[in-house]
C-alpha positions, 0 to 999 in steps of 0.5 A: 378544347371547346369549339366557340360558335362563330355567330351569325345574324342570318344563314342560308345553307345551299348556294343554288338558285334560292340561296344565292336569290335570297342571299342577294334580295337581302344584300339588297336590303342592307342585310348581310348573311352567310351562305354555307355549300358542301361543294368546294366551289359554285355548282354550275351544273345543269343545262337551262331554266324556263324563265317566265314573266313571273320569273323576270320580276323577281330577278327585275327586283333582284337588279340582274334582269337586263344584264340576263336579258342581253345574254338570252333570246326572247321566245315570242311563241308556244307551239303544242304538237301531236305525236300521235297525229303529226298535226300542231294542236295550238300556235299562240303568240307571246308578241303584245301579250306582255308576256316574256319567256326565255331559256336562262342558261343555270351558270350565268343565272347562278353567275350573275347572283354570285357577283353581286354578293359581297366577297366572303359571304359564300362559304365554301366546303361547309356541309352541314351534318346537323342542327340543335335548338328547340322552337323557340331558342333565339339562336340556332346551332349548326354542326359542320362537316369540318367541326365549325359552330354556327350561331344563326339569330335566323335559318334559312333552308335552301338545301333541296329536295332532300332539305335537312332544315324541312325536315328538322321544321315538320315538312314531308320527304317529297314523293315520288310521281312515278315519272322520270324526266331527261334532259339534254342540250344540244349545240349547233356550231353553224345555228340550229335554224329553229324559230323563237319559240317553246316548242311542246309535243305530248305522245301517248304516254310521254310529254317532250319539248324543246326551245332555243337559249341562243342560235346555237344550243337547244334545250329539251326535255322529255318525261314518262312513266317507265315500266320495271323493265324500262327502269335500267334506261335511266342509268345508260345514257345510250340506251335512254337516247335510243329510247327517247328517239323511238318516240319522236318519229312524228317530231321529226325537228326534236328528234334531230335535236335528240340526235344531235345531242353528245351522251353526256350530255343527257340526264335523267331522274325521278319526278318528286313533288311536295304533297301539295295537300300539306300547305294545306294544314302543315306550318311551312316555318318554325320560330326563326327557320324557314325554307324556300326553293326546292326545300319548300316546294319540290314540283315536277317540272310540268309548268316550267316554274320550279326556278320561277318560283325559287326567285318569286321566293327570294323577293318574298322572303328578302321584303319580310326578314328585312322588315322583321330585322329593322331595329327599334332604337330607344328614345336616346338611340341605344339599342335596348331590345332583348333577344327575345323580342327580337326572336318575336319579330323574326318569327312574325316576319317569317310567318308573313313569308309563309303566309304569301308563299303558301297558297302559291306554292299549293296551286303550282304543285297542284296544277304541274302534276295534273297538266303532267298527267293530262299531257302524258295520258295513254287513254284513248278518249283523254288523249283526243280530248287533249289533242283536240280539245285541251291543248288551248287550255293547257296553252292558257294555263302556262300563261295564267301561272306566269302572271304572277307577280311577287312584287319589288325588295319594298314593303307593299 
């Protein structure tokens, strides 16, 4: 017996941050769509994000701002400091910079979006194992896992670094860096004592970091090139935590952090990034299906940005599908538009979408790999530079990046 398609005006396949971001923005718009995950319920994992201003306009326009503020301490300050010195090479101030910084905790964001959303529009249980349609079909077919036919009028891509629905538009695999990150989260029943700030520490041949989400749990990071022999580290979280505490003997507060922290929870992996040369000349769209999030544009976590932008995305890409979706009624109110005309718009729309996304996504993969680098550097004479000249610069630079601003859920 045929499988009829169940047919549907929007589909976003992946319930992360982009999914349910964009998913919510059209919410917002009047526009329902469906969001399809492979997990049998919300992913919740993972620690915490950095949410910097450009990030709290986004979820401003979203409508769950306030809520998240209440549940997140203000940061009111960057530290930059030496391992290799000991010394602090930059103290800059957040307060009346109108700046806001905070460290968002993955389950509330996620949480709070989830709320929000009409019952029914996440779909649980349903991977996608693969997509039909040329270029110009008005809709395309998504096969599911459980042998489920989706008719989608307009596809979305939210489904990561290893995206499908990149793939099937024309997009890259993304590269490796070389480098691999840790994560962790420490809790301190009694408080941790730290002051509200981010507080960063570049070695010779590592970054590091740590900043507070509320008077009990720290957040921190650290990211290196690891040799062949150093590449077993990544799959035995007691080892990695050795590791990471025999380069922090000069950073003696993260290190207490590190100690503190239990080994599971410690995470590791590779460092991957989109090619940033491909926003350059490659189309980041394909009539009716686009991507947004870690699908568009996977970046090292360098900037703190790669949340930040994912919710930049949504608004973008909520404003320019609700317009393409307005209907234009005949002179007696009846819907007289083709399928065709309709495919026109939604395309032209996405291209809008493309059209703002592009040079911005370009310039935070650019900038996130070489401040990577900057900061992770080994040489003598880039590392004096860096401790004593370019720290200032690097300090600006994250404030700059975080200045952006992606504008509310109507047209500009």
């Amino acid at each position: 017996m045929a499988v009829v398609p169940r047919e549907e005006d929007v589909v976003i396949i992946g319930a992360g941050i982009a999914g349910l971001a964009t998913s919510l923005a059209l919410h917002r718009l009047g526009i329902k769509s469906l969001v399809l995950e492979s997990a049998t319920s919300l992913r919740v994992t993972g620690f915490a994000l950095g949410t910097w201003t450009n990030a709290w306009r986004a979820l401003d326009a979203l409508g769950i701002g306030n809520h998240l503020r209440q549940q997140h301490r203000l940061l009111d300050g960057v530290v930059f400091a030496s391992t290799i010195t000991g010394g602090i090479s930059v103290d800059m101030s957040l307060t009346g910079t109108g700046h806001e910084l905070r460290r968002v905790h993955r389950k509330l964001l996620i949480g709070a979006m989830e709320k929000e959303l009409p019952n029914g529009t996440i779909r649980y249980s349903s991977k996608v194992v693969s997509m039909e349609g040329s270029e110009s079909d008005c809709y395309k077919l998504l096969h599911l896992g459980d042998g489920t036919i989706i008719k989608a009028k307009v596809l979305i891509g939210c489904d990561g670094v290893n995206s499908l629905v990149a793939k099937w538009i024309g997009l890259n695999e993304a590269v490796t860096s070389g480098r691999s990150g840790v994560r962790g989260s420490a809790t301190f029943p009694e408080g941790h004592g730290f002051t509200s700030k981010l507080f960063m520490f570049v070695g010779k041949g590592f970054r590091a970091g740590c900043l507070p989400c509320d008077d009990n749990t720290i957040y921190w990071y650290f990211s290196w090139t690891p040799s062949i022999q150093e590449h077993d580290l990544l799959y035995n979280p007691s080892k990695l935590k050795e590791y990471v505490l025999s380069k922090l003997q000069n950073a003696p507060d993260l290190k207490k952090v590190v100690e503190k922290t239990e080994l599971d929870s410690v995470m590791s992996s590779p460092l991957r990034y989109r090619n940033p040369w491909e926003f350059l000349w490659k189309k980041l769209t394909r009539g009716n299906v686009c991507v947004a999030g870690d699908a568009l544009h996977p970046m090292t976590p360098d900037l703190s940005q790669g949340g930040c932008a994912a919710l930049e995305d949504s608004v973008t890409l909520g404003r320019c599908l609700a317009e393409a979706l307005k209907k234009n009624p005949g002179p007696g109110g009846e819907d007289t538009e083709t399928c065709e005309q309709e495919y026109r718009r939604i395309e032209l729309g996405l291209r809008e979408y493309a059209k703002e996304r592009r040079w911005r996504s370009f310039k935070l993969i650019a900038t996130g790999c070489l401040a990577g680098r900057v900061q992770q550097s080994q040489g003598n004479i880039t590392t004096f530079l860096r401790d004593r000249v370019l720290a200032k610069f690097l300090a600006g630079l994250l404030l700059q990046i975080a200045e952006f601003d992606c504008g509310t859920l109507t047209s500009r």
